[in-house]
C-alpha positions as CSV (number, residue, x, y, z in Angstrom):
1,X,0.0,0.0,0.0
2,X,1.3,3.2,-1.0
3,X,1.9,6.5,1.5
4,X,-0.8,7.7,-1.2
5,X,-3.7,5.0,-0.4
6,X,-2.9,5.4,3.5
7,X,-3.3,9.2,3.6
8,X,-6.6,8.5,2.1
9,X,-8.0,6.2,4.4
10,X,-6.8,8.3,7.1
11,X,-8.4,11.3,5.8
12,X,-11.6,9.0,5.5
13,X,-11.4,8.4,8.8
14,X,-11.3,12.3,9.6
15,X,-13.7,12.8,7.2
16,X,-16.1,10.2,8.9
17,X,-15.4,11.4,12.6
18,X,-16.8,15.4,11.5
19,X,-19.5,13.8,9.7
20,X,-22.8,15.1,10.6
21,X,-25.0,12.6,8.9
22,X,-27.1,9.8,11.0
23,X,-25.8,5.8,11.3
24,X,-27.8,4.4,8.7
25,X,-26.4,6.9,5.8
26,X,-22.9,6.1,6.8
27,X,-22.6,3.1,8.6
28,X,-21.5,1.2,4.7
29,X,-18.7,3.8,4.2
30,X,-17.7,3.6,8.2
31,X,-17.9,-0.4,7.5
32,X,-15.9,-0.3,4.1
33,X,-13.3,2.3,5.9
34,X,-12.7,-0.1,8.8
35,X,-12.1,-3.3,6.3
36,X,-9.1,-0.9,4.2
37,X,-7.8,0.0,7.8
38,X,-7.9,-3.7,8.8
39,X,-6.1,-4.4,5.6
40,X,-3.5,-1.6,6.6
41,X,-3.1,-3.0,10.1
42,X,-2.0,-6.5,8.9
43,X,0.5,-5.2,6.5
44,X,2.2,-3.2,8.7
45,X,2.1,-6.1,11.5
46,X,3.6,-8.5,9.4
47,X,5.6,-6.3,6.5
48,X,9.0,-4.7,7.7
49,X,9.5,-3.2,4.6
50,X,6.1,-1.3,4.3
51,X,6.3,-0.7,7.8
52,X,9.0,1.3,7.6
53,X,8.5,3.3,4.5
54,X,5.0,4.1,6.0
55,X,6.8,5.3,9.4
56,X,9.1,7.1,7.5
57,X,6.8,9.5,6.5
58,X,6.2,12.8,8.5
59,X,2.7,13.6,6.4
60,X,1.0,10.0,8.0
61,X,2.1,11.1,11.4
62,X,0.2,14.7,10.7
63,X,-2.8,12.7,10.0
64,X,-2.1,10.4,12.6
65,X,-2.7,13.5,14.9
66,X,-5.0,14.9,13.6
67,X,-7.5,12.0,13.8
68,X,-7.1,11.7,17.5
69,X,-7.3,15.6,17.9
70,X,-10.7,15.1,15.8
71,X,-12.3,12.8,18.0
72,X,-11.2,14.1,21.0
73,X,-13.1,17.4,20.0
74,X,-16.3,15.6,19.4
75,X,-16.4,13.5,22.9
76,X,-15.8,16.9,24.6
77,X,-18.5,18.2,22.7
78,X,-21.1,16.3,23.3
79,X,-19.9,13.5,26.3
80,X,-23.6,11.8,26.4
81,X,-23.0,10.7,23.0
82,X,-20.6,8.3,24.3
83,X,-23.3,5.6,24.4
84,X,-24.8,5.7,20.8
85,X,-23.6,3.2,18.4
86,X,-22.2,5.8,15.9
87,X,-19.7,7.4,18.3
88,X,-18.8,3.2,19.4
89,X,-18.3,3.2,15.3
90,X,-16.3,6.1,15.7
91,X,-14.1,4.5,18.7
92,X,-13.3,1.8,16.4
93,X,-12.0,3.7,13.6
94,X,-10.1,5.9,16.1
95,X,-8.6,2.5,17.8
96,X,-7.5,1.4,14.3
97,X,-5.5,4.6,13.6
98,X,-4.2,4.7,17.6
99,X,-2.7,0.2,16.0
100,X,-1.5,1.8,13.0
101,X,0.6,4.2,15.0
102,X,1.8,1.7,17.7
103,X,2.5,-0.6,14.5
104,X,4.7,2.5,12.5
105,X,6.6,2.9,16.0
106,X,8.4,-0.3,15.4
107,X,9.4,0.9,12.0
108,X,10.8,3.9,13.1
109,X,13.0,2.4,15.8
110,X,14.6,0.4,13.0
111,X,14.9,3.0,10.5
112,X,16.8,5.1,13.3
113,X,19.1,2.0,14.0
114,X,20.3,2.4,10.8
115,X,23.7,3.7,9.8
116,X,24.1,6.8,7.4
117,X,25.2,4.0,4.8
118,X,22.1,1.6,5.9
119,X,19.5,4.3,5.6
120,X,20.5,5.9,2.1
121,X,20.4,2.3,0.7
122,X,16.9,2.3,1.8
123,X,15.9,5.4,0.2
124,X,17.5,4.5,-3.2
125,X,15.5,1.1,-2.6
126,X,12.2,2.8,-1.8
127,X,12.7,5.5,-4.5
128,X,12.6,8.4,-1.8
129,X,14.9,11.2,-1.4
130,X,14.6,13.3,2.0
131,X,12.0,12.5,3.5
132,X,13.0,10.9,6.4
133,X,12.4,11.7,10.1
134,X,15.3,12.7,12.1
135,X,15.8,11.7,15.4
136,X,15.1,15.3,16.4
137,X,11.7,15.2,14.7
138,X,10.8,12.3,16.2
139,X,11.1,13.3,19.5
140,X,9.4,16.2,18.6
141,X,6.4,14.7,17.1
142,X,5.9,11.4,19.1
143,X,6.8,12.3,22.7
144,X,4.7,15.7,21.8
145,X,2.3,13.1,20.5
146,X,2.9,10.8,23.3
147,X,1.8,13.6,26.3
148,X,-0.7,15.9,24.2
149,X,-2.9,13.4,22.5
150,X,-2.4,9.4,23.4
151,X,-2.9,10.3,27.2
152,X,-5.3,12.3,27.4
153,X,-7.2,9.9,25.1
154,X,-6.3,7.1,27.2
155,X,-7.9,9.1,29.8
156,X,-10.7,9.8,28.1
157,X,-11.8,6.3,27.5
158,X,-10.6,5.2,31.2
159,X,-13.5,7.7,31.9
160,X,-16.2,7.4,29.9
161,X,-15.7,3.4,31.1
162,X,-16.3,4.5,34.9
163,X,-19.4,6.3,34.0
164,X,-20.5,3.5,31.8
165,X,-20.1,1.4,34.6
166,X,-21.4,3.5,37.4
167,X,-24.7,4.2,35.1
168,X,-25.7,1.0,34.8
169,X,-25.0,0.2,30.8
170,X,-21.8,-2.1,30.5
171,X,-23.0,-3.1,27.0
172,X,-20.6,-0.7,25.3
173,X,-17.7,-1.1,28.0
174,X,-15.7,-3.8,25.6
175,X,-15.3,-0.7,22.7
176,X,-14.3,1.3,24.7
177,X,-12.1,-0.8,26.8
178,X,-10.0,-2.6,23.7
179,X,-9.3,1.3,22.4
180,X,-7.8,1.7,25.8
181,X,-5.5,-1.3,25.6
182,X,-4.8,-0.2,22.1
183,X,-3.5,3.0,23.8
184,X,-1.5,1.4,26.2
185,X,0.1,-0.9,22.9
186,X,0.8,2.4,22.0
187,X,2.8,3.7,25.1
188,X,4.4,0.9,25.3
189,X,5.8,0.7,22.1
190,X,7.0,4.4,22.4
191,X,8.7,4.2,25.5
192,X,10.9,1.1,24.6
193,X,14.2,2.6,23.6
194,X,16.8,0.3,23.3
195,X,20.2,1.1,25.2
196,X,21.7,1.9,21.5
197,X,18.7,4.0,20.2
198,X,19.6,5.9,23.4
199,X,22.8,7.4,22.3
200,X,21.1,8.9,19.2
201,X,17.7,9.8,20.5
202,X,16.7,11.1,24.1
203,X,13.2,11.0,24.9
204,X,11.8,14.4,26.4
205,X,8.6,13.1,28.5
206,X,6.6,16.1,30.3
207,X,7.0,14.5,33.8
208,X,4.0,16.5,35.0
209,X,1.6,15.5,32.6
210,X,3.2,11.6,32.6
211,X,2.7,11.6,36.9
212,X,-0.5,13.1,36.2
213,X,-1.5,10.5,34.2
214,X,-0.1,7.8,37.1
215,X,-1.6,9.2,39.8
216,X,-4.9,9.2,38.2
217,X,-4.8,5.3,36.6
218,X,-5.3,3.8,40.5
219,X,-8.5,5.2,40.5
220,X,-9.5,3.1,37.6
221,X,-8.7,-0.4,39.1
222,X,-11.5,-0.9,41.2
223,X,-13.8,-0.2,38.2
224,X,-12.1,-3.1,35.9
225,X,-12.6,-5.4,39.1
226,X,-16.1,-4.6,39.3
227,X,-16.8,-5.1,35.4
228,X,-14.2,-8.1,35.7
229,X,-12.3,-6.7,32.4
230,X,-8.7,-6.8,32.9
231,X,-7.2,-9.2,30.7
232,X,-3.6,-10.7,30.8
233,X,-3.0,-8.0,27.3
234,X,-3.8,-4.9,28.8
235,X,-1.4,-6.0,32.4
236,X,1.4,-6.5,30.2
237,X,0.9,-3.7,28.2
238,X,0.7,-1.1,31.3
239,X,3.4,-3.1,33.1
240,X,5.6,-2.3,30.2
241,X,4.8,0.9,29.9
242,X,6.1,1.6,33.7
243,X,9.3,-0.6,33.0
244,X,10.2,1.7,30.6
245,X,9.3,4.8,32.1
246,X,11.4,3.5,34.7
247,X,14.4,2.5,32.8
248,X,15.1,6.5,32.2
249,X,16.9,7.7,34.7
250,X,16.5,11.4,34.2
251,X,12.4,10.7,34.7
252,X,13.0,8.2,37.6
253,X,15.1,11.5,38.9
254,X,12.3,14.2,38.4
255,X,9.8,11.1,39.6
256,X,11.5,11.1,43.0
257,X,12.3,14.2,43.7
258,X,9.2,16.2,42.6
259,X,6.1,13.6,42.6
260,X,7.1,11.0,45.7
261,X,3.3,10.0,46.6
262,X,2.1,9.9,43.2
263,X,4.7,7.0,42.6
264,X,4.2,5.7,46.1
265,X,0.4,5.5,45.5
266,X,0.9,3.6,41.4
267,X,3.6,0.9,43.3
268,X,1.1,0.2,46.4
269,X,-1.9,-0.2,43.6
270,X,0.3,-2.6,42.2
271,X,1.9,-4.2,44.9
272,X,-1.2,-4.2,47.4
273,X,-4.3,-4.2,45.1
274,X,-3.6,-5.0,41.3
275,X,-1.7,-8.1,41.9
276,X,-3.3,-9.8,44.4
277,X,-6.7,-9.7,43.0
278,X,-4.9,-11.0,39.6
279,X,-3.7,-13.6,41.8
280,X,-7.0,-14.6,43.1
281,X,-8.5,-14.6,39.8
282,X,-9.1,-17.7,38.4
283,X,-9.5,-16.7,34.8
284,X,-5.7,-16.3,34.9
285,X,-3.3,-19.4,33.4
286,X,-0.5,-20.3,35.6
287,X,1.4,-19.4,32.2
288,X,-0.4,-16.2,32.3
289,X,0.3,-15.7,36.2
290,X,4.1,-16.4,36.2
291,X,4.5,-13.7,32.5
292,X,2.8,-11.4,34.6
293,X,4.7,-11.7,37.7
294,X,7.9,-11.1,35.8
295,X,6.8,-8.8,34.0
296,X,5.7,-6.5,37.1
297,X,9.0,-7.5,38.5
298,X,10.8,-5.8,35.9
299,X,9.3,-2.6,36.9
300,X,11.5,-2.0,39.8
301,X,15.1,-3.3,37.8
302,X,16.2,0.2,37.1
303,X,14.7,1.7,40.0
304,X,16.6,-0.6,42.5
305,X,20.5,1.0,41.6
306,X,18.9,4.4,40.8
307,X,21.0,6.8,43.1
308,X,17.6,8.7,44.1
309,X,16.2,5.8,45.7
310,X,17.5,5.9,49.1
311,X,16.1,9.6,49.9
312,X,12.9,8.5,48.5
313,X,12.4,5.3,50.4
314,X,13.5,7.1,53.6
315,X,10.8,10.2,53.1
316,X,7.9,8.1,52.3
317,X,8.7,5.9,55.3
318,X,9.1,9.1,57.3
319,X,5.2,10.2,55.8
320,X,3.9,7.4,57.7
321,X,1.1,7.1,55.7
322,X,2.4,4.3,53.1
323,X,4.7,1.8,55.4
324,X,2.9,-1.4,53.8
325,X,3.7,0.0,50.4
326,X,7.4,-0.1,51.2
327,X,7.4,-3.3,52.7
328,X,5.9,-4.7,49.4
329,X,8.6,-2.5,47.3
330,X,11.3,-3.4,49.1
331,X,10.4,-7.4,48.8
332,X,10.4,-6.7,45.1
333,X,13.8,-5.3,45.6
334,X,15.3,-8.3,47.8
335,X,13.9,-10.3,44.9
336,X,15.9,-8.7,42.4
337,X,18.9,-8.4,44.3
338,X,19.0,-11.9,45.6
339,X,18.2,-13.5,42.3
340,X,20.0,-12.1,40.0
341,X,22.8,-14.0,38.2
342,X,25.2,-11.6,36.3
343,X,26.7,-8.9,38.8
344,X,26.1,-5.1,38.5
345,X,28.4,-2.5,36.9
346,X,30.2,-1.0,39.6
347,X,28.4,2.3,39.4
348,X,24.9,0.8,40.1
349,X,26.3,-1.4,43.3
350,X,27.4,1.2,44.6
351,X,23.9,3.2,44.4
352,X,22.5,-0.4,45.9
353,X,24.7,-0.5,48.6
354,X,24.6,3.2,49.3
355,X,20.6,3.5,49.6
356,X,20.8,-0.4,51.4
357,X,23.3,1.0,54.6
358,X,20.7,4.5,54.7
359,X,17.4,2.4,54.8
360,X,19.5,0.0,57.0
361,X,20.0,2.7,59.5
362,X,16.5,4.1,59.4
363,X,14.6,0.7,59.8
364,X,17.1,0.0,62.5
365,X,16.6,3.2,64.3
366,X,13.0,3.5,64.0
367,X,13.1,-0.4,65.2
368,X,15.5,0.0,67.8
369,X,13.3,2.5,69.6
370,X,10.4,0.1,69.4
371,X,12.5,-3.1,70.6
372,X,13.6,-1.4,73.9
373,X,10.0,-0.3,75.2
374,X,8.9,-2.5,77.8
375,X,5.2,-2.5,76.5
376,X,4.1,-1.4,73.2
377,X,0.0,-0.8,72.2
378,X,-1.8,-2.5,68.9
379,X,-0.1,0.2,66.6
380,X,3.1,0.1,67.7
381,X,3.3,-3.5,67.2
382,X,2.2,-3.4,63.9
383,X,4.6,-0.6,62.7
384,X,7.2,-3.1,64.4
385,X,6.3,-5.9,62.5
386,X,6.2,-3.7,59.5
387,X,9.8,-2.9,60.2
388,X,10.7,-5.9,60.8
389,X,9.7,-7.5,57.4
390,X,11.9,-4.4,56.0
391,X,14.9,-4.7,57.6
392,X,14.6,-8.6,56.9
393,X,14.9,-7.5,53.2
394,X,17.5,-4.9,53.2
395,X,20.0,-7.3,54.9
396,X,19.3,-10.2,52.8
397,X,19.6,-8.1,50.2
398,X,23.3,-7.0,51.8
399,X,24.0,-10.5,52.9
400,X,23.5,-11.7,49.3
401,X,25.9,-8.9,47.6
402,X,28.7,-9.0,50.2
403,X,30.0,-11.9,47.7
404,X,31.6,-9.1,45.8
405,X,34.6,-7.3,46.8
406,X,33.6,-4.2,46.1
407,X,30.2,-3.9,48.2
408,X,32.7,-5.4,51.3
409,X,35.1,-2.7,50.9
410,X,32.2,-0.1,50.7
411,X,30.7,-1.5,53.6
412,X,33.9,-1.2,56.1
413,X,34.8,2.2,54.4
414,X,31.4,3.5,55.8
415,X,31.7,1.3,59.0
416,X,29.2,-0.8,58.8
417,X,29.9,-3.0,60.8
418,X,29.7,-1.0,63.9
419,X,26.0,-0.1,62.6
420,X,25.6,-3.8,62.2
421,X,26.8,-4.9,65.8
422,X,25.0,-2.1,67.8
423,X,21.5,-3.2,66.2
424,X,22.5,-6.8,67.0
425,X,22.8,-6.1,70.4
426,X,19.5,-4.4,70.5
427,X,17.7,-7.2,69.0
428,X,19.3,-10.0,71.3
429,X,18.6,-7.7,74.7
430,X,14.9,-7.7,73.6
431,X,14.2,-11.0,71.8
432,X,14.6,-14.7,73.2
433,X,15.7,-17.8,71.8
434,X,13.0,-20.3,71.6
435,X,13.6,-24.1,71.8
436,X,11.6,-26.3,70.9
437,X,9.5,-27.4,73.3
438,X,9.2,-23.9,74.9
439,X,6.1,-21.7,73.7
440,X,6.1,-19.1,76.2
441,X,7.9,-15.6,75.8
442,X,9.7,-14.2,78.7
443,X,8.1,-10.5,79.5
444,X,9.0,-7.4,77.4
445,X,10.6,-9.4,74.5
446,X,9.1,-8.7,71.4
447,X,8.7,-11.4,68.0
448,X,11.8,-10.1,66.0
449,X,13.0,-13.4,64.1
450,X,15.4,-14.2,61.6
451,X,17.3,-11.1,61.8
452,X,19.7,-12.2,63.6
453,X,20.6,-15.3,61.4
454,X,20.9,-12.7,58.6
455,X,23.5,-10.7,60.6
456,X,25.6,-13.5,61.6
457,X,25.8,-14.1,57.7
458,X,27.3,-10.5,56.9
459,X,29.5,-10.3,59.9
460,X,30.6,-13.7,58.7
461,X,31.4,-12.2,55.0
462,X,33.3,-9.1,56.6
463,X,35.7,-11.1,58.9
464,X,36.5,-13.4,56.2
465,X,39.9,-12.7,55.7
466,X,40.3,-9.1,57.4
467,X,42.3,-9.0,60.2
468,X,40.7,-5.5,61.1
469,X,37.3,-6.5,61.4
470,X,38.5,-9.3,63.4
471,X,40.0,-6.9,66.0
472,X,36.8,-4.8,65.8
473,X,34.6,-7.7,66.8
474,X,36.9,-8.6,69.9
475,X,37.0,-4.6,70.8
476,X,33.2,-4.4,70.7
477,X,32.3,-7.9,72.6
478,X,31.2,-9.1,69.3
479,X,33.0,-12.4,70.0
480,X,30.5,-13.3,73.0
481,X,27.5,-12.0,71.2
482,X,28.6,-14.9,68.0
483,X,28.9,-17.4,70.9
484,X,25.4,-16.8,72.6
485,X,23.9,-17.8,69.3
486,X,25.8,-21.3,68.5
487,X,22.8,-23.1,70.5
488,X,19.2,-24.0,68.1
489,X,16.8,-21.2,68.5
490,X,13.1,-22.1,66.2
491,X,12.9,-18.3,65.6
492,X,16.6,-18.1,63.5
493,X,16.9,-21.6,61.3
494,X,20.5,-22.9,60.6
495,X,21.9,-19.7,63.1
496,X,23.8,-22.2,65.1
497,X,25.8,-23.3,62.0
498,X,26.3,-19.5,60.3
499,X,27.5,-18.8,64.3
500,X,29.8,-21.5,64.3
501,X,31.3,-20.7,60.8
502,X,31.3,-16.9,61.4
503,X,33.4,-18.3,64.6
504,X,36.0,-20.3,62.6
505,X,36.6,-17.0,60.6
506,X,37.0,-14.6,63.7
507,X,39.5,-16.8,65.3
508,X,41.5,-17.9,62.2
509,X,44.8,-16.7,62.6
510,X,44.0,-14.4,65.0
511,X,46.2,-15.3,68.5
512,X,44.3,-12.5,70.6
513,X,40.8,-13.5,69.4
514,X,41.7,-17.1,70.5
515,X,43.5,-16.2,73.7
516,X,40.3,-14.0,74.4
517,X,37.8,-17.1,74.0
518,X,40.5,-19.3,76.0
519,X,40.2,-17.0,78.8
520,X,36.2,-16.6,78.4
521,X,36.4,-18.7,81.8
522,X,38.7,-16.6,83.8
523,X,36.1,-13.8,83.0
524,X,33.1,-15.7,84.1
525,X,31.9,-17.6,80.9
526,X,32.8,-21.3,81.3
527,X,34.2,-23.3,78.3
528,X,31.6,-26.3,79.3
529,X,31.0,-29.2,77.2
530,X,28.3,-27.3,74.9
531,X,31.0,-24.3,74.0
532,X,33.4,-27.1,73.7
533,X,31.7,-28.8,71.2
534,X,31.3,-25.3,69.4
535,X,35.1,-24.9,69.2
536,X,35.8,-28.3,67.7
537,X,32.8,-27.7,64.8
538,X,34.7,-24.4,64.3
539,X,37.9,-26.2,63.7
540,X,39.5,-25.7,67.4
541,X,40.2,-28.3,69.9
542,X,40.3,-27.2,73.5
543,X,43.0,-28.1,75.7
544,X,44.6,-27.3,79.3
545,X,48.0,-26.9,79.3
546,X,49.7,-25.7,82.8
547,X,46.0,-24.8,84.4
548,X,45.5,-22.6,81.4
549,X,42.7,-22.9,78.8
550,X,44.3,-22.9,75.1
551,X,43.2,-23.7,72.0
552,X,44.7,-25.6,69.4
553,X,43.9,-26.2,65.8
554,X,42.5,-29.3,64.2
555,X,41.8,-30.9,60.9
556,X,38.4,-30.3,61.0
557,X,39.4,-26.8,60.0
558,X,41.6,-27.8,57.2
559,X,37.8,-29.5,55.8
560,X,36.1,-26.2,57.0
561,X,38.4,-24.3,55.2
562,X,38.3,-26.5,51.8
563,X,34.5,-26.2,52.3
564,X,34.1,-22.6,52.2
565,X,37.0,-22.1,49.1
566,X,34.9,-25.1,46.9
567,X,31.5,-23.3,47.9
């Protein structure tokens, strides 16, 4: 199909939306203009070739715009009309030219790839001379595009679906609903540049009119839920759409520094609201379930090493209003971190880390306090259990990064450890180790479980081989607090063995750490057969030599140390 034949169906479709006639003496031309569209649609879908001569043409993209602009006129005109089947015609023709668009994106992305070579051999192939969008223009006419007319349209529809809904007459819902996904196709399609398109072409988004447009989609959620409309397509499509929204740092930048709740207020839809009832909804495959999940997941990729993050975090938390939100968002962040295979360029660890040790020392604060009351009311125990499931995932997300060098040395550069230790010490004066056939809590402790295990993994990690660290833990009385956790306790799993490995590393060759757990007896903690036993599984045999306790090494830590160099 020529650029001729598709300005002409497009003008059709102007001609059609102004038109003043009734259904009955238009309805044949609306029908025949929707078959040469269809025709259109498929050809661009499945031809690259067309596709991109189409795309490369700064005339279809006028009448692109102008169509939209057209309709949009008319439904502010006269809203009511909304419900007639001409304007639902009309919505159809305007949701074909919103697929052609979305379709002539994809053209355009490739065309841009091109080198200077690559793209004049297409124009002496397609017999055209300059007529080809820059990356300047495209900017200029899509993002433009992408703010003034396909949101607001979006909008629109998302609107006259809620009042559709809330009147009573679902009927003519589905027209208006598949131009909305069709919008969202759209979006998406526009806002996925590639890492190389990147260096040539830089996306200008109006941030305002963008976080307008995410603060207002929540509203719309419980609506689809009601009408029980949202389909695995139109998830996708708006989950894209975020991921790469999010994937531009400069807008992630403006996001959290200038609109904080409206971002807090899309994630906890998400998080707290969209997903779950997507979840609970059996209409959804588990094929469908586990596309979506990763697909939502891939939201928060960028946004985990962005170097805003950790100010954000910290001020929403401060608001109060939105901790459950930030529980959810930083589970989604622990997921990402602890699952990911290839490491992180060095600039985006040390964003992780840097926002990880700030949250750390909120959460721990803000817990702290919390830990140490004797008695806390309904609320505060809440907000701690809140805190707790947050500071859960900021150290297992630490714990699982401390297997590169570089987030260790950050770590003891900023002193973390000390952080580390005085939390730990917080959390064992006010929590109790349970056994297993004791159910009852002794007064003022508080539930706080896990933690501990998680710390006794990244202490473990930063004494590995640093004799600094080593002295630091003896200075501080970290040495006793590692030995008061080598016993079973149901509330941290495995803690006895991370103790007793994290042990083996704080006394390998390090004479005063081992004198200083020889003489544990002389200062009133007695090497009995339990701390014995501790010793030998870390690789130390307990002797008396003189009337003095000393401790010699065995083979077991030759294995422990084979071990932990195979693993």
């Amino acid at each position: 199909m020529t650029r001729q034949s598709s300005l002409t169906v497009l003008s059709e479709i102007i001609e059609l939306q102004n038109s003043p006639k009734p259904l009955p003496e238009i309805e044949p031309q609306i029908k025949e203009c929707l078959s040469k569209f269809s025709f259109l649609l498929v050809l661009t879908s499945n031809d690259a070739t067309e596709r991109q001569m189409l795309a490369n043409s700064l005339s279809i993209w006028t009448k692109i715009n102008e169509a939209i602009q057209v309709y949009m006129e008319n439904t502010r005109k006269d809203p009511q009309t909304t419900r007639t089947p001409l304007v639902c015609y009309r919505t159809r023709l305007i949701r074909g030219v919103i697929l052609f668009a979305r379709n002539l994106i994809v053209g355009l992305r490739s065309l841009l790839l091109y080198s200077d070579a690559e793209r004049a051999d297409f124009y002496s192939r397609m017999g055209l001379r300059n007529k080809d969008i820059s990356g300047d223009l495209l900017i200029e006419s899509l993002y433009v595009n992408h703010s003034n007319n396909i949101i607001p349209l979006c909008l629109t529809f998302l609107d006259i679906i809620k009042e559709l809904e809330e009147s009573g007459c679902p009927e003519f819902v589905d027209v208006y609903y598949n131009a909305m996904v069709a919008c969202f196709e759209y979006l998406s399609n526009i806002t996925n540049i590639s890492a190389e398109l990147k260096k040539s072409v830089t996306p200008d988004y109006n941030a305002d009119a963008l976080l307008d447009f995410l603060a207002a989609l929540p509203n719309y959620w419980d609506v689809f839920a009601r009408l029980d409309i949202i389909e695995t397509n139109l998830l996708l499509c708006v989950f894209v759409y975020f991921r790469n929204l999010f994937s531009d740092d400069e807008l992630l930048s403006r996001i959290f520094h200038d609109h904080p709740l409206a971002i807090v207020n899309l994630v906890g839809t998400c998080l707290l609201r969209l997903m779950p009832s997507v979840r609970n909804n059996e209409k959804f495959t588990e094929k469908q379930l586990e596309q979506l999940e990763i697909v939502s997941l891939s939201m928060y990729v960028n946004m985990v090493s962005h170097e805003g993050l950790g100010t954000f975090l910290i001020e929403a938390a401060k608001s109060g209003n939105d901790e459950q939100t930030i529980v959810e968002l930083l589970r989604m962040f622990q997921i990402i971190l602890t699952s990911k295979e290839n490491g992180w360029d060095k600039l985006k660890l040390v964003n992780i880390v840097a926002w990880l040790m700030d949250y750390f020392k909120f959460a721990a604060k803000e817990a702290g306090a919390l830990l140490e009351k004797k008695e806390l009311d309904d609320d505060e125990k809440e907000r701690l259990s809140r805190l707790h499931l947050q500071v859960i995932s900021v150290l297992d997300s630490l714990s699982s990064l401390t297997q590169y060098d570089e987030v260790r040395q950050m770590l003891n550069h900023y002193h973390f450890l000390s952080d580390l230790i005085s939390f730990f010490k917080v959390v064992e004066r006010n929590t109790f180790k349970k056994k297993l056939k004791e159910d009852c809590a002794p007064p003022h402790t508080k539930p706080f479980p896990q933690v501990k295990l998680i710390i006794v993994e990244i202490i473990t990690a930063l004494v590995y081989e640093n004799f600094e660290n080593q002295e630091f833990m003896r200075d501080v009385h970290g040495l006793e607090l590692i030995l008061n956790n080598c016993n079973l306790d149901a509330h941290e799993p495995f803690i006895k063995e991370r103790a007793i490995l994290c042990i083996k590393y704080l006394l390998l060759d390090n004479p005063r750490n081992q004198e200083f757990v020889a003489k544990l007896e002389a200062k009133g903690t007695s090497i009995d057969s339990k701390n014995e036993a501790i010793l030998e599984q870390a690789g130390f045999e307990v002797n008396i030599e003189d009337g003095k306790v000393k401790l010699k090494k065995t083979g077991r830590l030759t294995e422990l140390e084979q071990f932990a160099s195979s693993s």
